[in-house]
C-alpha positions in Angstrom: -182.5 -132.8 29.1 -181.5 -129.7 27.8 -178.5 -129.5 25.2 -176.0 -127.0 27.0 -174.3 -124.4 23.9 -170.8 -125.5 23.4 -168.3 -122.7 21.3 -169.9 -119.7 19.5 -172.3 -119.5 16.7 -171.3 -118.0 13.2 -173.0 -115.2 13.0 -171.3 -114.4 16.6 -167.5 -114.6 15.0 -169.0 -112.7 12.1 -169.9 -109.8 14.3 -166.0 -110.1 15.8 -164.3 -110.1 12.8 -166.4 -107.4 11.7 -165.7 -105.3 14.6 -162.0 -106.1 14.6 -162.0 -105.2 10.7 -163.5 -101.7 11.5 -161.5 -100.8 14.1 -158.2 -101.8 11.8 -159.0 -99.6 8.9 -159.3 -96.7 11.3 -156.4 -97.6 13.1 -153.7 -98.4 10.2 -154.2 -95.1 8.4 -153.7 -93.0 12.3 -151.0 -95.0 12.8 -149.1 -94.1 9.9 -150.1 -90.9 10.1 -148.2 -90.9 13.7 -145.3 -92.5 12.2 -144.6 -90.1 9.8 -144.9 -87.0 12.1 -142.6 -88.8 14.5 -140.2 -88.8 11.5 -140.6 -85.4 10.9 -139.6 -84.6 14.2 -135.8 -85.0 12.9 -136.4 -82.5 10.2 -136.4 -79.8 13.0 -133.8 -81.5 14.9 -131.5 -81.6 11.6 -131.7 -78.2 11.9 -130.9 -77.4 15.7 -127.0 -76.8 14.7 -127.7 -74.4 12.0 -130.1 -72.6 13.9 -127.5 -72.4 17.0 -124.9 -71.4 14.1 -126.8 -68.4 12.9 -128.1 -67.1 16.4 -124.5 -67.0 17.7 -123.2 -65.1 14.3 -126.6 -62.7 14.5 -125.8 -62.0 18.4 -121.8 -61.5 17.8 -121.9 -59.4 14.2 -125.8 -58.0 14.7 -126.7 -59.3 11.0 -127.4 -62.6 8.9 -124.6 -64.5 8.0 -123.6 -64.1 4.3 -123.2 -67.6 3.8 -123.7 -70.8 5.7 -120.0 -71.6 5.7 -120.0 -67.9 7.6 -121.9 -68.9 10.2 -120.1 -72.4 11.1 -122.5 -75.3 9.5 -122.8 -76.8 6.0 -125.9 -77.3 3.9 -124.5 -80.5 2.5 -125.5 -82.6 5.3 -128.7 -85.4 4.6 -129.5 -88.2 6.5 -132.2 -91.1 6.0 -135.2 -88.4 6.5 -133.3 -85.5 5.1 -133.3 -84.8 1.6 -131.6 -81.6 1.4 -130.9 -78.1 3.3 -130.5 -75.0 2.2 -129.7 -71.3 3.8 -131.1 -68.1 2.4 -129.0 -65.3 3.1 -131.4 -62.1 2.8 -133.3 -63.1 5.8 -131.0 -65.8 7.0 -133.4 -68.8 6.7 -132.8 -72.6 6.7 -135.2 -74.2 4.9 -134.9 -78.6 5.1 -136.8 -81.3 2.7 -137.8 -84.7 3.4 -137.0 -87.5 1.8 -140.1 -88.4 0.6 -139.6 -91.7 -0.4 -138.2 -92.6 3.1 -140.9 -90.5 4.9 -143.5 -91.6 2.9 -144.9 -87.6 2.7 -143.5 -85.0 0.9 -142.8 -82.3 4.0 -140.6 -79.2 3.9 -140.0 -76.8 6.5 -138.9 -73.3 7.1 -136.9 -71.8 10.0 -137.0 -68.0 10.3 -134.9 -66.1 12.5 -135.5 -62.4 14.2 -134.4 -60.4 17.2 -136.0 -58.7 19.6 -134.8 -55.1 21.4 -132.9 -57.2 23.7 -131.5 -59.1 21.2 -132.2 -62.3 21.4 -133.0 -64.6 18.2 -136.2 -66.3 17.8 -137.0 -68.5 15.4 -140.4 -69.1 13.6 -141.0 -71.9 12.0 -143.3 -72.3 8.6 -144.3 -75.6 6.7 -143.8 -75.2 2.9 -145.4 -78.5 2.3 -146.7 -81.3 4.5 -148.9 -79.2 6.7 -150.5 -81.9 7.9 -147.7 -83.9 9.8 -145.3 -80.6 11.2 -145.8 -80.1 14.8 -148.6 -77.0 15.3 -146.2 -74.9 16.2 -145.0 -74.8 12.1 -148.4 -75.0 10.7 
């Protein structure tokens, strides 16, 4: 009579573990990489009322505000991504910084605004650091 195989052989669960351990070390680093550019994701948000601020004052007085309590918002405001926020009056940009030790990357990000002839405010975003986890549209 023939002996029927009963469980797996070693160098069969070697071959698993070795798959499974591949497929983990590509996977952790992506996934953290996800993470941090969901997190990043506030940094622009942080800035929606500021940018709202500064359209409306650019659209009612047709120039940049002089100063951020001019326009209606505050630069003092952080949260647990949120370092710090600042406003540059010459050309009426908000510039935001991570908190990199909450992030895990040290990401900062620019928010330009202009108008057009009909006079509408658009904003352009530019990353000043962190290139690699702002959406594309501020790379």
């Amino acid at each position: 009579m023939k002996k029927v195989q009963q469980g797996f052989t070693l160098i069969e669960l070697m071959i698993v573990v070795a798959i499974i351990g591949i497929l983990a070390s590509i996977a952790i680093p992506a996934y953290k990489d996800y993470m941090t550019r969901a997190k990043v994701t506030e940094l622009i948000n942080f800035v929606g009322p500021a940018k709202m601020a500064i359209s409306e004052y650019i659209v009612t007085n047709g120039k940049f505000p002089a100063t951020a309590t001019d326009a209606g918002f505050t630069t003092n405001a952080t949260s647990k991504y949120v370092q710090s926020m600042s406003y540059d009056s010459t050309k009426g940009a908000v510039t935001v910084n991570a908190n990199s030790t909450t992030l895990g990357a040290t990401v900062g990000i620019k928010l330009r605004p202009s108008t057009n002839s009909s006079g509408s405010v658009n904003w352009k975003c530019t990353a000043s650091a962190g290139t690699k986890f702002v959406p594309a549209s501020c790379r």
